[in-house]
C-alpha positions as CSV (number, residue, x, y, z in Angstrom):
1,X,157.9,93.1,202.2
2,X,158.6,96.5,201.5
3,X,161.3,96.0,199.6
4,X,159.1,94.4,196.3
5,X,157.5,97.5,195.6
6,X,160.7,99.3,195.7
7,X,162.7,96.6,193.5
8,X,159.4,96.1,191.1
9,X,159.3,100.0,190.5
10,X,162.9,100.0,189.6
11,X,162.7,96.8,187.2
12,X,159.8,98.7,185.7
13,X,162.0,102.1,185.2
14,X,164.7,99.7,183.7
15,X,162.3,98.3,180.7
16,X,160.2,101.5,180.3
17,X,164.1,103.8,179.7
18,X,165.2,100.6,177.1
19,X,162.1,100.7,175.7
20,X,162.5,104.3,175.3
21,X,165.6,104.1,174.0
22,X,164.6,101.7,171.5
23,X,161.9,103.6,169.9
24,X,164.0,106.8,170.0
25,X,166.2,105.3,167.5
26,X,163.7,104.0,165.0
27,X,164.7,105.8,161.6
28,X,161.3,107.8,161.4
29,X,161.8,111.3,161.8
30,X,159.0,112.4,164.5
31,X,158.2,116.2,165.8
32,X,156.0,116.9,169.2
33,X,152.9,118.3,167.9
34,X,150.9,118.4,171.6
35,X,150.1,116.5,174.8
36,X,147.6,113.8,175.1
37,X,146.2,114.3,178.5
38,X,143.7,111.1,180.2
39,X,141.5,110.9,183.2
40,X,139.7,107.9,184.5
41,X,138.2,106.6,187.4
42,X,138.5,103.2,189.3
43,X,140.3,100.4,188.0
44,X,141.1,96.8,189.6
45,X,143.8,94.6,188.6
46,X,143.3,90.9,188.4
47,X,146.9,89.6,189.2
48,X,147.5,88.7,185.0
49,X,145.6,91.6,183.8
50,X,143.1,95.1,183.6
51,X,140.5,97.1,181.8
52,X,140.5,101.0,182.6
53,X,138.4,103.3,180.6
54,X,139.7,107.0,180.1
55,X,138.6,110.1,178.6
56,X,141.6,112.3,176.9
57,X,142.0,115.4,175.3
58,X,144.8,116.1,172.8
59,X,145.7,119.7,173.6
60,X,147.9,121.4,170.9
61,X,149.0,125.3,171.2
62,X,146.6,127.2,168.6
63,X,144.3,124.7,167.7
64,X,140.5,123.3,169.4
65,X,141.0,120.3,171.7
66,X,140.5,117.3,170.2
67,X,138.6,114.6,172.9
68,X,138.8,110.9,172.6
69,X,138.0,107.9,174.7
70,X,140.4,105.6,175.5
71,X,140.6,101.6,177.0
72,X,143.5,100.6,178.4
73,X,144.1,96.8,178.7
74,X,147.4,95.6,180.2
75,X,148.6,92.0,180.8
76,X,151.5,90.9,183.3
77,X,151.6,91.5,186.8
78,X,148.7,94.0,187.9
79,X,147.5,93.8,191.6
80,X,145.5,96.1,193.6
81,X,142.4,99.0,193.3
82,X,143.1,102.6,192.2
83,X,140.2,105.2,192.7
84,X,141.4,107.5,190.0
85,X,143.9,107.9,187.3
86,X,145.2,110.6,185.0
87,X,147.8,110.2,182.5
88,X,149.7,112.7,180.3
89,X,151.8,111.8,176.8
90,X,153.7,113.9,175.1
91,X,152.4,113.0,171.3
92,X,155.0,112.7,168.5
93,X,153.6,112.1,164.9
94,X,155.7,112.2,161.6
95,X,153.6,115.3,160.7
96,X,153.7,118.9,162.4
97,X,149.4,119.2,162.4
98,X,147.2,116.7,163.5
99,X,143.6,116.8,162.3
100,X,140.7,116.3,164.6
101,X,140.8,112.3,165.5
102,X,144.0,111.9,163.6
103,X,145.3,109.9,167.0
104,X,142.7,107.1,166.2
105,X,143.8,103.8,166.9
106,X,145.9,101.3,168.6
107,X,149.2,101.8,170.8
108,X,150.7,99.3,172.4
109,X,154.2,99.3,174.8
110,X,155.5,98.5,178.0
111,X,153.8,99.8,181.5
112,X,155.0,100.0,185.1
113,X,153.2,101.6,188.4
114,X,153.0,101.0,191.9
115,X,151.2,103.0,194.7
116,X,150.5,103.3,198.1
117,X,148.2,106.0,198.5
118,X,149.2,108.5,195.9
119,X,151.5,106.9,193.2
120,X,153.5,107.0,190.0
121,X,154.1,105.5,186.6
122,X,155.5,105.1,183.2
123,X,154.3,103.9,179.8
124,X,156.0,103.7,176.6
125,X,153.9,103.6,173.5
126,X,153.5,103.3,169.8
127,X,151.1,103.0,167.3
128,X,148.1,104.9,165.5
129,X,148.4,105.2,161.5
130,X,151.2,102.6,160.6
131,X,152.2,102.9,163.8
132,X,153.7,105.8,163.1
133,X,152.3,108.2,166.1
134,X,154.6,107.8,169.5
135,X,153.1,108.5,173.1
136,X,156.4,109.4,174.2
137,X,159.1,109.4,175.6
138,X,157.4,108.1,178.8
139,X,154.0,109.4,180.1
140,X,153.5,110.2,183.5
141,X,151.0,108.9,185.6
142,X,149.2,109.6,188.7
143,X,147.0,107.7,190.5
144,X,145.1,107.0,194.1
145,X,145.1,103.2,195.6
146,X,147.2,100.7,196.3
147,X,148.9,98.7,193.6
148,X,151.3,97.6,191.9
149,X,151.4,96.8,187.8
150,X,154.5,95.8,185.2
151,X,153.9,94.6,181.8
152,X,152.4,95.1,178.3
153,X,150.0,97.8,177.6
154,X,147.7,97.7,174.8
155,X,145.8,101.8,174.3
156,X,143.0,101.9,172.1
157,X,141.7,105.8,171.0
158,X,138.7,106.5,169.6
159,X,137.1,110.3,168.8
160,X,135.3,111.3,171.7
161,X,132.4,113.4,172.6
């Protein structure tokens, strides 16, 4: 039994790197312009699927931060409670600046976790304007519960308070 959390979280690392790897070598030239940083609260997966709600801030050096809410849906496997989340991208646009909600829209990608306790996880993500705004390479994710999630990720972001 312990093994499945160990071989899920490596199946997970598997498709999040390709997916990585994949987007990296999309033709669009893309530059780092900050880091997309989310906190939420309680979340509980329903074997096929979850909702989480998040707040975020886009923090980028010189410039106001730039809050947005964000709902996370994922489908596949997703089983388990976690307390508390927090999430951090870096954000890769085709554009150096970013204007106050310019991260407005929808990302989807591929998404993997597992915890027992205090836990880890990865999600790969593209989207916004044309889709041409990358939560990249792979976010990190910390969380407190027990569970255990692989599959597609959907991110909506909308300007926040």
């Amino acid at each position: 039994m312990r093994r499945f959390p160990i071989l899920a979280s490596v199946a997970a690392a598997t498709l999040l790197a390709s997916l990585a790897g994949a987007i990296a070598q999309q033709p669009m030239q893309r530059v780092q312009v900050g880091v997309l940083e989310c906190r939420g609260g309680s979340s509980i997966g329903f074997i096929v699927g979850s909702v989480t709600n998040l707040g975020c801030v886009l923090r980028v050096n010189g410039a106001p931060d730039d809050s947005y809410v964000a709902t996370i849906r994922k489908v596949g496997l997703d089983i388990g409670i976690t307390q508390e989340s927090a999430l951090a991208w870096a954000v890769y646009a085709p554009v150096a600046r970013l204007g106050p909600g310019d991260l407005s829209g929808n990302y989807a990608g591929a998404q993997g976790s597992a915890s027992i306790g205090v836990g880890l996880g990865g999600n790969v993500l593209v989207g916004g304007s044309a889709n041409s705004i990358a939560l990249q390479p792979l976010s990190v994710q910390g969380q407190v519960g027990i569970n255990l999630a692989l599959g597609v990720e959907g991110l909506e972001l909308r300007p926040g308070r």
